[in-house]
C-alpha positions in Angstrom: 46.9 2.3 17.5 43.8 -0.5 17.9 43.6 -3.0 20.5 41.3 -5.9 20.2 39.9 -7.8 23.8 38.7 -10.9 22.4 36.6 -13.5 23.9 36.1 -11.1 27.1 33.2 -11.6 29.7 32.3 -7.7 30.0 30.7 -5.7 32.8 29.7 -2.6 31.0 28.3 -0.8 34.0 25.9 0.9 32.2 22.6 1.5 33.6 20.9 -1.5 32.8 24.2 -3.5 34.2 24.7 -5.1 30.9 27.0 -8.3 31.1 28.3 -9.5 27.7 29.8 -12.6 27.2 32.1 -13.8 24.5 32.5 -10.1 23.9 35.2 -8.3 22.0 35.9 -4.6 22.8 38.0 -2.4 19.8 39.9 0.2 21.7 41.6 2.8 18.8 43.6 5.5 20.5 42.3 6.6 23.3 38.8 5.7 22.9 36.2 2.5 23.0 35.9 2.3 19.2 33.3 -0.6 19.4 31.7 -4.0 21.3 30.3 -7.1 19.9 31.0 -8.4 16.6 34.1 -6.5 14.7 34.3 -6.4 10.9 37.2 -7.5 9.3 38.1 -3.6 8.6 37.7 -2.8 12.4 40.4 -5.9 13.3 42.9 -4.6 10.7 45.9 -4.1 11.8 44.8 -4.6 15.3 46.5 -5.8 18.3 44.7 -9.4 19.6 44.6 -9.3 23.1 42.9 -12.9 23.8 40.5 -12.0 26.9 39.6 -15.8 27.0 38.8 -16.4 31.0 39.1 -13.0 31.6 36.7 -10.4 32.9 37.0 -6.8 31.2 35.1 -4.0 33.5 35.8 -0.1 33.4 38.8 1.0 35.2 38.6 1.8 39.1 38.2 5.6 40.1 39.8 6.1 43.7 37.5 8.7 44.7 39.9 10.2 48.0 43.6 9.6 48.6 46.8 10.9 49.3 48.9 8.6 47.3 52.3 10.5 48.8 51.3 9.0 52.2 52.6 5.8 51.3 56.1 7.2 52.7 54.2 6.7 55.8 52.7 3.1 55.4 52.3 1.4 58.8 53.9 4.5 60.7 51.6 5.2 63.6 48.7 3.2 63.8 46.0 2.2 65.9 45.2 5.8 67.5 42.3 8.2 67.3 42.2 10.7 64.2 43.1 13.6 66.1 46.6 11.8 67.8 47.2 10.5 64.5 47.4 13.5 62.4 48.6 16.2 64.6 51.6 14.2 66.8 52.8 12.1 64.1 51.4 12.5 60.5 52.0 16.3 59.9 55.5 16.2 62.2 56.9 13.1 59.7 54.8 15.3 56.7 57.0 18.7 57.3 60.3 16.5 56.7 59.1 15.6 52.8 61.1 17.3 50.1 59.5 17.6 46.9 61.4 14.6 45.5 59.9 12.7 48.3 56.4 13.1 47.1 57.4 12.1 43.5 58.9 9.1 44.4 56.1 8.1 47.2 53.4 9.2 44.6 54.9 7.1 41.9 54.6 4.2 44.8 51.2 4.7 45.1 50.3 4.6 41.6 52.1 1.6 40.9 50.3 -0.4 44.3 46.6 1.6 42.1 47.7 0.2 38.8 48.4 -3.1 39.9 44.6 -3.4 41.7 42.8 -2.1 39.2 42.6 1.6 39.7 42.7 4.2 36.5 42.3 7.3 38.1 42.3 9.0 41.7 41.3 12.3 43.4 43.9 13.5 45.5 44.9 16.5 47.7 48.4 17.0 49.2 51.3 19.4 48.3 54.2 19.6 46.4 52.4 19.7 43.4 54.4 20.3 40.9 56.3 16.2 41.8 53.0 15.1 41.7 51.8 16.1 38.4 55.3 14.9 37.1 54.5 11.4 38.9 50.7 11.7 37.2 52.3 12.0 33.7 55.3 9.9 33.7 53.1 7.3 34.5 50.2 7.7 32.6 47.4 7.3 35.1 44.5 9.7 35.3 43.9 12.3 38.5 42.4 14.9 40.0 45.1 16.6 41.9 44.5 19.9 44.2 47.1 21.8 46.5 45.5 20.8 49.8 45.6 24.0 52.4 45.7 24.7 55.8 45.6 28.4 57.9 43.4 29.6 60.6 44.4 33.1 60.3 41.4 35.1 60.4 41.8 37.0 57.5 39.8 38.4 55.8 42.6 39.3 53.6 44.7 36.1 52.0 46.0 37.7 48.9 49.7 37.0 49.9 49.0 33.7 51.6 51.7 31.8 50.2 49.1 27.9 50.2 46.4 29.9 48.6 48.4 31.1 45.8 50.7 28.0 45.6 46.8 26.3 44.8 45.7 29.2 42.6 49.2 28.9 40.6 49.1 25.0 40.6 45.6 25.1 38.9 46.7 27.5 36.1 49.7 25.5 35.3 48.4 22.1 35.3 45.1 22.0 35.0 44.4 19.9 31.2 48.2 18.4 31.4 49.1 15.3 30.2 46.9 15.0 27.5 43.9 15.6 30.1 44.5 13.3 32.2 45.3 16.0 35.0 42.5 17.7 36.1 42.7 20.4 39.2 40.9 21.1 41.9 40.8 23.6 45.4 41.7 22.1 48.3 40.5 23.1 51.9 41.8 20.3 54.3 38.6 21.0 56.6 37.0 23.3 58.9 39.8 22.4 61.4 42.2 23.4 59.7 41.1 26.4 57.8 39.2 29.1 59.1 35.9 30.3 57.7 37.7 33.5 55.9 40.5 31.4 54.7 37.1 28.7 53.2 35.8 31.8 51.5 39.2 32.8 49.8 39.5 29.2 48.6 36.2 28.9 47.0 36.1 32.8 45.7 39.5 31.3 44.0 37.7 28.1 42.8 34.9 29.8 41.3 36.8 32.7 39.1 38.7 29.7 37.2 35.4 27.3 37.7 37.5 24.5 39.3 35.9 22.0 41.9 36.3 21.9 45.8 37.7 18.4 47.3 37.8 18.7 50.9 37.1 16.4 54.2 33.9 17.0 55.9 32.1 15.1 59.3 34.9 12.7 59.6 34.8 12.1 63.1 32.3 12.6 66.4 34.4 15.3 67.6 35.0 17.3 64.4 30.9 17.8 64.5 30.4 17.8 68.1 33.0 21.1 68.3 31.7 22.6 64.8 28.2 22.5 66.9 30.0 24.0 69.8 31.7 26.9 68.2 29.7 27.7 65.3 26.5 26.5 66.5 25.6 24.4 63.3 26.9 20.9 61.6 30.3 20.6 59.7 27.9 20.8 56.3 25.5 23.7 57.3 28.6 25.3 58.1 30.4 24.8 55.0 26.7 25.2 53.0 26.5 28.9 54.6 30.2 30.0 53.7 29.0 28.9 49.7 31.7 26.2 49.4 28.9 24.1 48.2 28.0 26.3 45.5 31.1 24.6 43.4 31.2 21.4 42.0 32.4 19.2 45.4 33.8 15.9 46.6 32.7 15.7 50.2 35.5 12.7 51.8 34.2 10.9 54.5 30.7 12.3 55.8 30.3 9.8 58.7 28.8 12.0 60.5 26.1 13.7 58.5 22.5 14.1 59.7 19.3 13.8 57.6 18.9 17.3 57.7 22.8 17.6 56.3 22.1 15.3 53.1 19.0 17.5 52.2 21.7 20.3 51.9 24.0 18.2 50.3 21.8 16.9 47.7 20.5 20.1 47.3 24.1 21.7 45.7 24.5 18.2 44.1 27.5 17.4 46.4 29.1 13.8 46.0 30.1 12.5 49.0 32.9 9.4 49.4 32.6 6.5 51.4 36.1 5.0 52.8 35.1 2.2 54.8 39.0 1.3 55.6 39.9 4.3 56.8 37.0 5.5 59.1 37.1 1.5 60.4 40.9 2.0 61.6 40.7 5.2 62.9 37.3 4.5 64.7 35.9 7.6 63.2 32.6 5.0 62.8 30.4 4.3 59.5 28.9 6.5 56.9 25.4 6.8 56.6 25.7 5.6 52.6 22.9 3.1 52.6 20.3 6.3 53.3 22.6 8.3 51.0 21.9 6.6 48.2 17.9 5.9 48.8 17.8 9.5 48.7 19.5 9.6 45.4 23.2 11.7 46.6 26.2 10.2 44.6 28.3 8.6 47.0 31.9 7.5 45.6 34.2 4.9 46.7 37.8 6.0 48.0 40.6 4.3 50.1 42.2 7.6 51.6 45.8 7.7 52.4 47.3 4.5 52.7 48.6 5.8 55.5 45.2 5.6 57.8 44.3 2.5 55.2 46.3 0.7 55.2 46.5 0.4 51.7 45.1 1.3 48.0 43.4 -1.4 46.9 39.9 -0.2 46.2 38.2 -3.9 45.4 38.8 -4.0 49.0 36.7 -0.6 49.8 34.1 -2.8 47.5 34.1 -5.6 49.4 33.7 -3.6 52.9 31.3 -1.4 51.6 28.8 -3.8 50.2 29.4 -5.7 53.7 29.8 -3.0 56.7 26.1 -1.4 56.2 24.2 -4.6 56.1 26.0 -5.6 59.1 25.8 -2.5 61.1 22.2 -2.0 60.6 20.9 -5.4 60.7 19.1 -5.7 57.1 21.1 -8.0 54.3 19.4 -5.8 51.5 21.4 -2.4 52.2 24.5 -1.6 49.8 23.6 -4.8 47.1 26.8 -5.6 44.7 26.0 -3.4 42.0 25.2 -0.5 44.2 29.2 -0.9 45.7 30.5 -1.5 42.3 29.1 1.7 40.7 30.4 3.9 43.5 33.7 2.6 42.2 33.5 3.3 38.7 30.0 5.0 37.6 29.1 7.3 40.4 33.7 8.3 40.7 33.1 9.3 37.4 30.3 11.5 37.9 31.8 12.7 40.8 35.0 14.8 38.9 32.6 15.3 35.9 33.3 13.2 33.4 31.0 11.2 31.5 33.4 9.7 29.4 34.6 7.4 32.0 33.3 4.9 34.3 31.2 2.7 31.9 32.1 0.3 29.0 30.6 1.8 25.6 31.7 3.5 22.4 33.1 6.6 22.5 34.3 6.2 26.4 38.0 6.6 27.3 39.0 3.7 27.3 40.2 3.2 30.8 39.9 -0.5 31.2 40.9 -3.0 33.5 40.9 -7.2 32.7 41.0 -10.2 35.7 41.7 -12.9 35.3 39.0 -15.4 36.3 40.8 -18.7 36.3 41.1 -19.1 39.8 39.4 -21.2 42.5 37.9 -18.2 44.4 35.6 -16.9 41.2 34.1 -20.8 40.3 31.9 -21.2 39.9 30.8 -17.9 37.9 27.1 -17.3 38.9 26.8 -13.8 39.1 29.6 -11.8 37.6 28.6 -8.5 39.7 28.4 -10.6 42.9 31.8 -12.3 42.5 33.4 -8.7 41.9 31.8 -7.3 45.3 32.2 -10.4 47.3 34.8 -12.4 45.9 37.9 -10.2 44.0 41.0 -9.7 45.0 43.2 -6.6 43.9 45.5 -9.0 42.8 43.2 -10.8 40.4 43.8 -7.3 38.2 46.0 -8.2 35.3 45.6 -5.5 32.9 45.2 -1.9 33.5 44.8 0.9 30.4 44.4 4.1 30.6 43.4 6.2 27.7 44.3 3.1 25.5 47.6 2.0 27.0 48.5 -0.4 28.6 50.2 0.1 32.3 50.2 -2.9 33.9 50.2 -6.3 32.2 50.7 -9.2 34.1 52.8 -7.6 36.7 55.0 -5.8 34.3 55.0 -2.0 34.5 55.8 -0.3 31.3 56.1 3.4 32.0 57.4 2.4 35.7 61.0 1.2 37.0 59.8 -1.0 39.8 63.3 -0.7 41.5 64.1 2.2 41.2 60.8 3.4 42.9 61.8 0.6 45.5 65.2 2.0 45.9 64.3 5.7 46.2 61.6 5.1 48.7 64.3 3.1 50.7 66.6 6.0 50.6 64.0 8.8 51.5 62.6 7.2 54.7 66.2 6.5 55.9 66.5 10.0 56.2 62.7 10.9 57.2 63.3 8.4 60.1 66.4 8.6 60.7 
């Protein structure tokens, strides 16, 4: 099938932040076929999409979530992390049935479609609903079996998480058409001792999979990682080799100098969620220093949940705000910089080239907005106007490998109310 985007004002996000205007963008199958002027052989037997007023930038990567968490939207908030999570979160959390976390994790892709998100990195359980959810829908993920135990080990060969991740990652990983990708999951050093770390990424590295796991979240995760191991979440993490795998680091608000060094050093990506850390008062990354010393730092909304929400043009919009304002200096985080840790530096963050920039040969995991409203005239700066002025909402096309899964608020692989209904139904019981 070809798709034609005609007339589109297109933010490539390549390197040299090309903006195109009066632009069309041939999408054939699953790919970016071409940009610029078409031939008449290229638009036969295309779909015309007209893209006049509309803005056509690379799909959003939601670089940390737990998309099932939306079960638990506006639950218990307005508490420290630690209150949160152990008195409230994983009590509701051991009531979910696997059905549950399709039906919540269908929820959360819909809210991600509808803003402008094309693919997320997620940890949780019940994977199996999930994956279903993933390719039902047609979004793009990074999924992983996240895992708990502080047994001390050192023997985990019938640890029933461990094996539940190992088995997850040899079923699904390469499913839908590649648009599942898996992953190992240790929650954090909190939650998993440092023989139960070493299993995991022993695990990770025979099938070559990547780590996703939270790290320096809060003041008293590092202050008691100092006090009972004598070293910083990260050295602690760097000495048990976790690092030595292809890692998402979530949150890192509390990483030193010294702990980015290490972090660059294994070519670990961290990810900034402004949202998230601001609610729970765990306190602000250190992402303007981050990226002057070249880490990749991605952009994720975490559980919507401790979020509120999934919409990551709001995560832009804080991030290319919060460090200017915390430190003082109006130069730190500029649009572009918040923008790529959406898109360019998500991408590089699972390893895929393909994605995250507009250009031939890409996926072509696209997103359009629509630009005739009040809040984008008038239309200086393109980049600036995404950072500082976008709304979720102003999203109103979503692709994904060359199809089309939101248009307009219409949601062609999804039955809106039936998601509704089933959500309805699961926290009458969860509640109850």
């Amino acid at each position: 099938m070809k798709i034609v985007f005609k007339n589109a004002l297109v933010v490539t996000m390549n390197e040299t932040m090309d903006i195109l205007k009066s632009c069309d963008v041939l999408v054939e199958n699953d790919r970016i076929a071409a940009m610029g002027a078409l031939s008449p052989e290229q638009m036969d037997k295309a779909k015309v999409i007209d893209a006049t007023g509309k803005l056509l930038m690379p799909g959003l990567i939601n670089g940390h979530n737990h998309a099932p968490m939306t079960l638990l939207r506006n639950f218990a908030d307005d508490m420290n992390l630690q209150t949160w999570l152990f008195e409230h979160i994983f009590p509701a959390e051991d009531k979910f049935t696997g059905e549950d976390v399709y039906w919540a994790t269908l929820l959360g892709i819909m809210e991600m479609l509808a803003s402008g998100t094309t693919c997320f990195v997620d940890m949780y359980f019940f994977m199996d609903e999930m994956v279903k959810a993933v390719a039902e829908s047609g979004i793009r993920a990074q999924l992983s079996r996240g895992v708990t135990c502080n047994d001390a080990g050192p023997d985990f060969s019938q640890d029933k998480k461990l094996n539940e991740s190992i088995d997850f990652y040899k079923k699904w990983h390469g499913a839908a058409d590649g648009r599942v990708m898996g992953a190992f999951a240790p929650h954090a050093i909190y939650t998993c001792s440092g023989n139960y770390i070493r299993a995991i990424r022993d695990a990770a590295e025979k099938y070559n999979a990547p780590i996703h796991v939270h790290v320096d979240e809060t003041r008293v995760e590092h202050e008691d990682a100092l006090k009972n191991y004598g070293k910083t979440p990260v050295k602690y993490l760097y000495d048990l080799g976790l690092f030595d795998l292809r890692t998402i680091a979530a949150h890192c608000v509390w990483v030193t100098p010294e702990d980015r060094l290490l972090l660059k050093e294994k070519g670990v990506s961290m990810v900034h969620n402004p949202s998230s850390n601001l609610k729970l008062a765990s306190g602000v990354a250190p992402v303007a220093q981050a990226l002057e010393e070249g880490l990749n730092v991605m952009l994720g909304t975490d559980g919507p949940s401790s979020n509120n929400n999934l919409n990551m043009f709001e995560e832009i919009h804080l991030a290319a705000l919060i460090h200017k304002g915390s430190a003082l200096d109006p130069l730190l985080v500029n649009a572009g910089e918040a923008l790529r840790m959406a898109t360019v530096n998500g991408a590089r963050g699972i390893g895929r080239e393909d994605l995250g920039v507009i250009r031939p040969g890409n996926k072509a995991d696209l997103i359009m907005l629509d630009l005739e409203k009040p809040h984008f005239k008038p239309l200086h700066n393109p980049v600036s106007a995404l950072a500082y002025s976008s709304q979720g909402a102003d999203v109103c096309m979503t692709m994904v490998d060359g199809r089309i899964l939101y248009d307009h608020g219409s949601f062609p692989t999804l039955d809106r109310e039936k998601i509704f209904y089933q959500i309805d139904k699961a926290c009458a019981r969860i509640f109850s």
